[in-house]
N, C-alpha and C positions, 0 to 999 in steps of 0.2 A: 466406503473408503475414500472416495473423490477422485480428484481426476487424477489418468495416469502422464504423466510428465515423460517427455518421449527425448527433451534434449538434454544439454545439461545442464545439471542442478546442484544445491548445494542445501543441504538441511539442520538445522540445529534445534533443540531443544530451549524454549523458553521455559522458565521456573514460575515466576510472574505475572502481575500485572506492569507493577514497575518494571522490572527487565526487558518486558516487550515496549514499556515507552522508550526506557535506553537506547532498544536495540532499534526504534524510529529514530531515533535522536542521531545515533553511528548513523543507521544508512543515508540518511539527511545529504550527509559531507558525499555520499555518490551520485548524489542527482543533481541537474540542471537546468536551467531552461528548455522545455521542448519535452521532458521526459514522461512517458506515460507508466503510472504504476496501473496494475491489476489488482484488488485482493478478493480472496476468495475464499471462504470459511462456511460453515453454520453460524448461525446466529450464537453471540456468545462468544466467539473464536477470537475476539482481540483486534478485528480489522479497527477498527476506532481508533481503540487504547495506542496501535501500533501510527497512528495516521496523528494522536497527538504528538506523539512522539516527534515524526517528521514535521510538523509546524512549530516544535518547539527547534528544532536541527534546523529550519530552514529560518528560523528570526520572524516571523511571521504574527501580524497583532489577529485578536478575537484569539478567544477558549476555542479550540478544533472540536465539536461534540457531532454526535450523527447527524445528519442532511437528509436523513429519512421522510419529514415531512416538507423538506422544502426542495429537495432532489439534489441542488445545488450552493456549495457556499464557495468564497472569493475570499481568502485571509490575502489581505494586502501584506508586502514587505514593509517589515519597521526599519531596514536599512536598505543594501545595493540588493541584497539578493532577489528572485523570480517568488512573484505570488502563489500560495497555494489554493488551487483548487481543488475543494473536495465535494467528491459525486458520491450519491447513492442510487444507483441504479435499478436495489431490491424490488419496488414495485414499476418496474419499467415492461412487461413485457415485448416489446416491438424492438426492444435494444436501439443502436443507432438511431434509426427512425424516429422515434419518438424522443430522442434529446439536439433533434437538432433545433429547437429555440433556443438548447442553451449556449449555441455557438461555441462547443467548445473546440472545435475543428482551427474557430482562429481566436482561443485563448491560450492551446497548446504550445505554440510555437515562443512564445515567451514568459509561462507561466510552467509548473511541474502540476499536472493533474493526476488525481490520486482518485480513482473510481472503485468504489465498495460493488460488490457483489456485479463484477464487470466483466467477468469469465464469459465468453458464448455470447456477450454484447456488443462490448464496446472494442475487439479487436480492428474492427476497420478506422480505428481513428489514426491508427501509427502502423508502419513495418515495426517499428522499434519499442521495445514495450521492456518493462520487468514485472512481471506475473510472481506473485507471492500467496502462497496455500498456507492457510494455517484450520490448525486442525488441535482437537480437547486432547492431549495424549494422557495415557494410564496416569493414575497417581500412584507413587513408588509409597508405601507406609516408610519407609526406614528415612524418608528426607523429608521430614518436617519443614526446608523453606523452599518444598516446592507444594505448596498451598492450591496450585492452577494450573498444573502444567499447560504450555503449549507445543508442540510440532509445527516448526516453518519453513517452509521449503520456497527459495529463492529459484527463478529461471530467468535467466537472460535472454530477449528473442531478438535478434535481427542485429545491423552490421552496429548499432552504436553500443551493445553490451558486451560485444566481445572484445577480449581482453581485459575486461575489467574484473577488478579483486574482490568479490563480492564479499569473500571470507573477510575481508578487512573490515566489514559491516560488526560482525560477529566479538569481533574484539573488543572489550572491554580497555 
């Protein structure tokens, strides 16, 4: 089933592939400098497809594709905004430990880092994180353009995610 989410959360249904870059594209406009994302899924779940999204929301040059075999990629900003980095942690098992050559400790603090399968890893990098689960949900037969479903469930941790509208991600 995956992990159980103990604070609070906020979950919606993606239909998509495109819907889920969309809905990287909305959340984009919530992050900042210094932000750490989480994603967490089965292989397949869309962390990726959602992480083009966000390079494409955050203005960011290079195609976003998985960082599986190189662990680490740096999309520089094409304007003012903070570079994306994105991590795949998938064959990491030491977590932390084992990514500290890629310095990401002081890429954080002025870059948005987006780590694929970084659950149980890379929490010591921030108090402040946003942890997103996505997960295959049922396919419904009577809605033919939901082709992929997905289940995404957003969490806010620590003092820089409170308050914030994450539902405002959601809206189209």
């Amino acid at each position: 089933m995956g992990p159980q989410l103990t604070e609070p959360h906020l979950t919606c249904r993606v239909p998509t592939a495109e819907r889920m870059t969309a809905l990287g594209r909305r959340l984009a406009g919530l992050l900042r400098p210094g932000d750490l994302v989480l994603l967490t899924g089965e292989l397949g779940a869309g962390k990726t497809t959602m992480t083009r999204g966000l390079g494409e929301g955050l203005g960011v040059r290079g195609a976003v594709t998985s960082p599986t075999f190189v662990i680490a990629r740096v999309h520089p900003p094409l304007g003012e905004g903070p570079p994306l980095v994105h991590v795949d942690a998938y064959r990491l098992g030491g977590g932390l430990d084992e990514m500290e050559d890629l310095d990401l400790d002081v890429a954080l603090p002025e870059s948005v880092v987006v780590v694929e399968w970084g659950e149980d890893r890379m929490e010591q990098l921030s108090d402040d994180r946003l942890q997103v689960v996505l997960h295959r949900a049922p396919t419904e037969r009577a809605d033919p353009a939901a082709d992929d479903p997905r289940e995404v469930t957003f969490r806010g941790v620590g003092a820089r995610w409170r308050g914030v509208d994450l539902a405002a991600a959601l809206t189209d």
